[in-house]
KEDRENKE-865753 format. One line per 10 residues: number of its first residue (from 0); their letters; for each residue x, y, z of C-alpha. Coordinates in steps of 0.25 Angstrom, whole numbers, always signed. Each point is the difference from the previous one (the first is absolute). Last residue first. Layout:
<rs>
NUM> A> X,Y,Z  ... $
</rs>
This chain:
<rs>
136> XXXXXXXXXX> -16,+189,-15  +9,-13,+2  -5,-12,-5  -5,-11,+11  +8,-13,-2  -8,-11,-4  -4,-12,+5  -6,-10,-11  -3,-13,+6  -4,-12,-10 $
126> XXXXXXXXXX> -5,-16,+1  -6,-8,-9  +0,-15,+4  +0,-12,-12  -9,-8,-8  -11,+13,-2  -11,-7,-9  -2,+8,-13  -11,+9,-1  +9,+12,-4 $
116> XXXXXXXXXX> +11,-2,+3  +6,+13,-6  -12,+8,+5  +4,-5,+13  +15,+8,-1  -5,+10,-8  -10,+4,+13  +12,-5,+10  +10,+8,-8  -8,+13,+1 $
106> XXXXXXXXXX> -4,-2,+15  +13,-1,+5  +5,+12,-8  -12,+8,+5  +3,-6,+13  +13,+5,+1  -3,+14,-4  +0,+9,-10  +3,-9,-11  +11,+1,-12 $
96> XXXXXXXXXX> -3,-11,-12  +13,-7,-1  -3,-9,+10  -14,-5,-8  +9,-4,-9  +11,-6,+8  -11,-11,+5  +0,-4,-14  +13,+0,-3  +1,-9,+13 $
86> XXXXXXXXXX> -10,-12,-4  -16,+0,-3  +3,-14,-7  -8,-5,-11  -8,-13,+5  -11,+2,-10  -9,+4,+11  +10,+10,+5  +11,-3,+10  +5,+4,+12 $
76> XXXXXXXXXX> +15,-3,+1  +5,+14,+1  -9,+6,+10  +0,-16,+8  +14,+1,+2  -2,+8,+10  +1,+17,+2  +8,+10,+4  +0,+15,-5  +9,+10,+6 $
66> XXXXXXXXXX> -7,+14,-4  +9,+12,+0  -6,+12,+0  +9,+6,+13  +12,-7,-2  +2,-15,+2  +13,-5,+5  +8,-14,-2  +6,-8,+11  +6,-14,-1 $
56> XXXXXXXXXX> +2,-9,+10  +5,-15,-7  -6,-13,+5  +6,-12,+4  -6,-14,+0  +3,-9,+12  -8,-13,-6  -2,+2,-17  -16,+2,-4  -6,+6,+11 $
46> XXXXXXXXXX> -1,+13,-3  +2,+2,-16  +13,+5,-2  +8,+11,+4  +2,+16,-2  -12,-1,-12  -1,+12,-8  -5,+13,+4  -5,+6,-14  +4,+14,-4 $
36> XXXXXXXXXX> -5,+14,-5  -11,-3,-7  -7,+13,-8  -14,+2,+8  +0,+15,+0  +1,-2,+12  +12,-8,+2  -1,-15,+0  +8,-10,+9  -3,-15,-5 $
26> XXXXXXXXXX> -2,-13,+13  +8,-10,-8  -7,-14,-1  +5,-8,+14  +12,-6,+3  +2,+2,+12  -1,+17,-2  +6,+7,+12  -2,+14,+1  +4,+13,+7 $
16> XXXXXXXXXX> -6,+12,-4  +4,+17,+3  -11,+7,-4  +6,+12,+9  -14,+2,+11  -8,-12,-7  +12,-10,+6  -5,-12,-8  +4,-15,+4  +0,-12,-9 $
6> XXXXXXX> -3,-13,-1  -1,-8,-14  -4,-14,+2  +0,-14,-9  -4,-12,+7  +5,-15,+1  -5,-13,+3 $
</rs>
């Protein structure tokens, strides 16, 4: 048995964050007008996979408008009807389009998202969380 996991931690004061991604589809950092700025990539495996793992610290920042978009496997695995993937380009579409909030974002790619499916049985979880960094006025 084995799990993936990102874990991070946000200081809202500085946007200072700290991660560790086991393995997990890489969380993506977007600025406000929805350009991608990077994609935290795994520091260690899957959890549970190799005894006494290790797992690398890394730190990254989000500045005000930034979003930091994670999600599950199940965003880009969901598939239409006719078994066409929704998959990451996809997901960086509705990215691209800049949102004034968090939820707006969230809500647009979830709306594109079960459009895509359509009435297709789901096979897999789909998870997101979208925090974003208040801009500065």
């Amino acid at each position: 048995m084995f799990a993936t996991m990102f874990f991070g931690v946000l200081n809202p004061s500085s946007g200072s964050v700290i991660y560790i991604n086991g393995g997990h589809n890489a969380p993506i950092i977007v600025d406000a007008q929805g350009k991608v700025k990077t994609h935290l990539q795994p520091t260690g495996p899957a959890v549970g996979i190799f005894p006494n793992a290790q797992f690398k610290i890394e730190k990254t920042r989000l500045y005000p408008g930034d979003s930091l978009v994670c999600f599950t496997d199940g965003v880009p695995d969901a598939r239409t009807p006719e078994n066409k993937f929704f998959g990451e380009k996809s997901l960086l579409e509705y990215l691209a389009v800049p949102a004034q909030s968090a939820s707006e974002l969230l809500k647009r790619i979830e709306t594109g998202l079960f459009e895509h499916i359509a009435d297709a049985d789901q096979f897999d979880d789909i998870t997101m969380l979208i925090v974003r960094r208040v801009p500065t006025s």
